[in-house]
N, C-alpha and C positions, 0 to 999 in steps of 0.2 A: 586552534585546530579541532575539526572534528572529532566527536567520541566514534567509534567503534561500533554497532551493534547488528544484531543479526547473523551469527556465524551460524555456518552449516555445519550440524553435529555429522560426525562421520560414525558408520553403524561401526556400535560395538564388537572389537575384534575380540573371539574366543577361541576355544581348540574348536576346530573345521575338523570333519572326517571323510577321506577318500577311500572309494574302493580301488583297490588296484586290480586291475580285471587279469593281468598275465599270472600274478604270486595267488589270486582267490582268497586277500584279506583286505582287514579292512585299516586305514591311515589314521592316527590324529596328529594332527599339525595345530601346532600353536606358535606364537610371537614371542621372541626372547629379549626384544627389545632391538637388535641388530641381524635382523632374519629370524627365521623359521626353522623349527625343529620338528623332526618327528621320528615317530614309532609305529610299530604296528601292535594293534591292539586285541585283534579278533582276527583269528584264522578261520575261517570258513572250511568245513568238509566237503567232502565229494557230492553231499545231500541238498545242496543249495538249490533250492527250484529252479535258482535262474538268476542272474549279476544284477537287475533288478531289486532284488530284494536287498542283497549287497549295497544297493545307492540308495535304497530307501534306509534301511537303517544308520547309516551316515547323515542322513539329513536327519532324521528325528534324533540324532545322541547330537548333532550341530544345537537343534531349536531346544535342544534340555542343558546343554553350555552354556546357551543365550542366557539363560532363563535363572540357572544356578548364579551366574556372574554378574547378573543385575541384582541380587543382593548383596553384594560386594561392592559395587557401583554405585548404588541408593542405599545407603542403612538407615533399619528404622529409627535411629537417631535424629536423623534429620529432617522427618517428616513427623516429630510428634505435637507439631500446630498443626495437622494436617488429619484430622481425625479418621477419614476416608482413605488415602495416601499409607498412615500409618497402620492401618487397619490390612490394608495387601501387604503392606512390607513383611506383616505379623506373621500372617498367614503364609505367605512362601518362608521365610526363616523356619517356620514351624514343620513345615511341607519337608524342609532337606532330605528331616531322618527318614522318611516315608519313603523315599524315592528309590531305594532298592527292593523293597518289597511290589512297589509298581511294576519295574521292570520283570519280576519274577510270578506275579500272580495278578496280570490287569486287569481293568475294567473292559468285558469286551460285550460284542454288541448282542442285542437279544433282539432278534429279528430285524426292524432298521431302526433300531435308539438304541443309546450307549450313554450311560453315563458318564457326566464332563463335570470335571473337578471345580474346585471356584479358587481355585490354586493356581497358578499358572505354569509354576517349577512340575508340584504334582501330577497338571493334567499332562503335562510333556512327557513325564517319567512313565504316566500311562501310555501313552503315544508310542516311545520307546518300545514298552511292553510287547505292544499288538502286533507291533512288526515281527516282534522274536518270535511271539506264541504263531505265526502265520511260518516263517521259519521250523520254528520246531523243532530245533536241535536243542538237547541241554548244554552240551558244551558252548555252543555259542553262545546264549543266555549269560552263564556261569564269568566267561569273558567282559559279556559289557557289562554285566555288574562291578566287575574288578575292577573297569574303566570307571566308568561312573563313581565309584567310591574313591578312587582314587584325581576325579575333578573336583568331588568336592571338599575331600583333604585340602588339595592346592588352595581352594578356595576359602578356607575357612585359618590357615597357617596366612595369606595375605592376608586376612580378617586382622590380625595378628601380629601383622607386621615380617612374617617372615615372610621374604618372594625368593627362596630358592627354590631349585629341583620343577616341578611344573607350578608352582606356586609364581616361578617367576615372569607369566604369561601377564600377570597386574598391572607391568611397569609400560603395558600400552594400553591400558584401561585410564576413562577418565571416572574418578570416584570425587563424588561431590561432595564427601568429606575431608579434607585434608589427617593424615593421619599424625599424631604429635610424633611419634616416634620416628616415623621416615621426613617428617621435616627436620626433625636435626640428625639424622642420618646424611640426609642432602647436604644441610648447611656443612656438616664436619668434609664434606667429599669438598663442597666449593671452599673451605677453609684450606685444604692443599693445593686448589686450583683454581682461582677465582674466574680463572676463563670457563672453566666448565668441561671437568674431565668427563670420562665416557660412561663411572659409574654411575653418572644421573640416570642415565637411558635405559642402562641396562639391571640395575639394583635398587632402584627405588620408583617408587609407584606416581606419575606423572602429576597427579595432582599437589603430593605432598611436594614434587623435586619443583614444579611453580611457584609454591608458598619463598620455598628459601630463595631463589634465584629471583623474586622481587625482592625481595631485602639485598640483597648481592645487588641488584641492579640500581638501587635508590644509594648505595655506598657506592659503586663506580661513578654515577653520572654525579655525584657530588664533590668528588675526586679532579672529573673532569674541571667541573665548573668551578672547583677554587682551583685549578691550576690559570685558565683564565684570568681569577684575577691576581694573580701574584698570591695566593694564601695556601701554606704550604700545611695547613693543619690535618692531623688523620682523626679530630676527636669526634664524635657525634654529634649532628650539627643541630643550631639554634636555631639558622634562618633554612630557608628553603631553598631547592634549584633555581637556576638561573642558565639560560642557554642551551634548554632543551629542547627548541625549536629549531637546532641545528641539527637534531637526530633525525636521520632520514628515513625511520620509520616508524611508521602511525602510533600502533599499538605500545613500545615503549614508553611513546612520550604519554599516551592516556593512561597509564599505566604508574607515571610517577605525579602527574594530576591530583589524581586519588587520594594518591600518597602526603602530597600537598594539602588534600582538607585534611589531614589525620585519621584516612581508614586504612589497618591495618596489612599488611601483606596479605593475610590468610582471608579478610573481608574482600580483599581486590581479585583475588584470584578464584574464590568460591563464586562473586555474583560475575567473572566472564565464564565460568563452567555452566550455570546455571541461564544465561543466555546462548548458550548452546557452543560454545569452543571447546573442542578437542582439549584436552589436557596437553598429549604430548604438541599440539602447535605450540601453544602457550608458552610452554619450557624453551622452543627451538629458537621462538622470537625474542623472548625475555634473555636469550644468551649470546644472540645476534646485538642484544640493545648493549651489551655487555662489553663484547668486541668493538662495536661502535664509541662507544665511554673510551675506551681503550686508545683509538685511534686518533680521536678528539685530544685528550688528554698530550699524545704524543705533538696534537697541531699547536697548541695553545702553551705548552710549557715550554719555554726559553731557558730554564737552568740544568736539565736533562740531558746530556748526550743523547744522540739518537737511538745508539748501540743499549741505550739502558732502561730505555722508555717502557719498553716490554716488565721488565725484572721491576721496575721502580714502582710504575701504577699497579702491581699484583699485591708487591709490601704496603701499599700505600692504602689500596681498597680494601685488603683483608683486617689491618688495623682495625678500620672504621666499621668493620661489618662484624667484626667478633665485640670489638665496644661497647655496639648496638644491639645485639645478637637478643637481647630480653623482648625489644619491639617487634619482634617476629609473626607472633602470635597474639 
């Protein structure tokens, strides 16, 4: 079967800001993983030149979300064979703490030049700025700073491992680092549900909840494939898959391939991020391949009630995946 490649990375979702033109303030909306939340952030006074300005500031506190959350997304961890690559990464980490000072005191223009940051977090945070100093309210100001410091808390507690409260907007980011602490976060969540509870989605950060759910997924379809052949063992196996060409979809079966030469879970699922696939597709398919293992399992095993096929492959897969649970990483 063919490999896979080429996926269309989907733009990084961040908190979006709307004005709302009947209340006269302004929105941020972000992803919880199962919808959308929001708050209002900036109340506008009666001095507002005009709801224009209203949407322009929403768009440039959007393009300093973007921008904040792409070092979260890329850390300079992973770009330090990348001397160039890591050398930006550097410089917006560095940029963060700068970025309410931008908002408060920007670079604005002297006749038609303005100076532009080599920052990209920074020059946004400028951007921010220019729209408020054009505004000209302090209150308002004083507001998206509290916003903005408060994105990049969220941002820096994901950093970290924590995705509550607006931190939890991560768990639809793809970070091209898997994080060790939310991979066995994940693992511990599919160790109560090998099917794949909801807290994948909603409490852990898409890339890490992939790493585990290939390991989960190379324990079910082995599960499957010794029930096939009459072998009722849950230990961690010596030989490899056999009748994964029954799975009827793509990405699973290239997926346990891999697995097949001996690259890691966290190897398999970093180089499809890094060919451009969505974190959260990754995780939806890898639990689709899961459900599929499941089904199979149920075709293939003759000593099984029907009634028990469900309860039996969960005891059976989680065995093998806590077993094995060191091969992870």
């Amino acid at each position: 079967m063919a490999a896979v490649h080429n996926f269309i990375c989907d733009p990084v979702p961040v908190t979006e800001y709307a004005y709302d033109r009947t209340r006269n303030v302004l929105l941020a909306v972000w992803s919880v993983g199962i919808g959308n939340v929001a708050e209002t952030v900036v109340a506008f006074g009666d001095d507002l030149p005009g709801p224009e300005y209203g949407l322009q500031l929403g768009y440039e506190l959007t393009q300093l979300s973007k921008h904040l959350w792409r070092t979260y997304t890329h850390p300079l961890t992973e770009a330090v064979d990348l001397p160039d690559e890591a050398l930006s990464r550097a410089r917006n980490q560095l940029a963060i703490d700068l970025v309410a000072g931008a908002l408060r005191d920007p670079h604005l223009p002297v006749g038609d030049q303005v100076q532009v940051c080599e920052s990209e977090v920074l020059e946004a945070g400028h951007q921010v700025g220019r729209i408020l100093h054009r505004i000209g309210d302090r209150d308002v100001t004083e507001q998206a700073v509290c916003d903005a410091e408060a994105e990049i808390d969220a941002l820096r507690r994901a950093a970290l491992g924590d995705l509550t409260d607006r931190a939890n907007q991560a768990v639809v980011l793809t970070r091209s680092d898997p994080q060790p602490q939310q991979v066995a976060a994940a693992h511990a969540y599919l160790e109560k549900d090998p099917m794949g509870p909801p807290e994948l989605y909603t409490k852990i950060d898409a890339t890490s909840a992939a790493v585990a759910a290939v390991h989960w997924l190379d324990a079910a379809l082995m599960i499957a494939s010794r029930a096939a052949s009459g072998n009722l063992s849950d230990t961690p196996p010596t030989c490899r898959h056999k009748h994964v060409d029954h799975l009827a979809d793509e990405l699973p079966v290239m997926v346990v391939q891999r697995l097949d030469r001996g690259e890691l879970p966290r190897d398999v699922v970093m180089t499809l991020v890094k060919e451009g696939m969505p974190a959260r597709a990754l995780l939806e398919q890898l639990l689709v391949g899961i459900h599929n293992a499941c089904q199979l399992y149920g075709e293939w095993n003759k000593t099984v009630p029907p009634d028990q096929i469900s309860d039996t492959f969960r005891a059976r897969t989680r065995r093998m995946a806590v077993d094995g649970r060191d091969r992870i990483l």
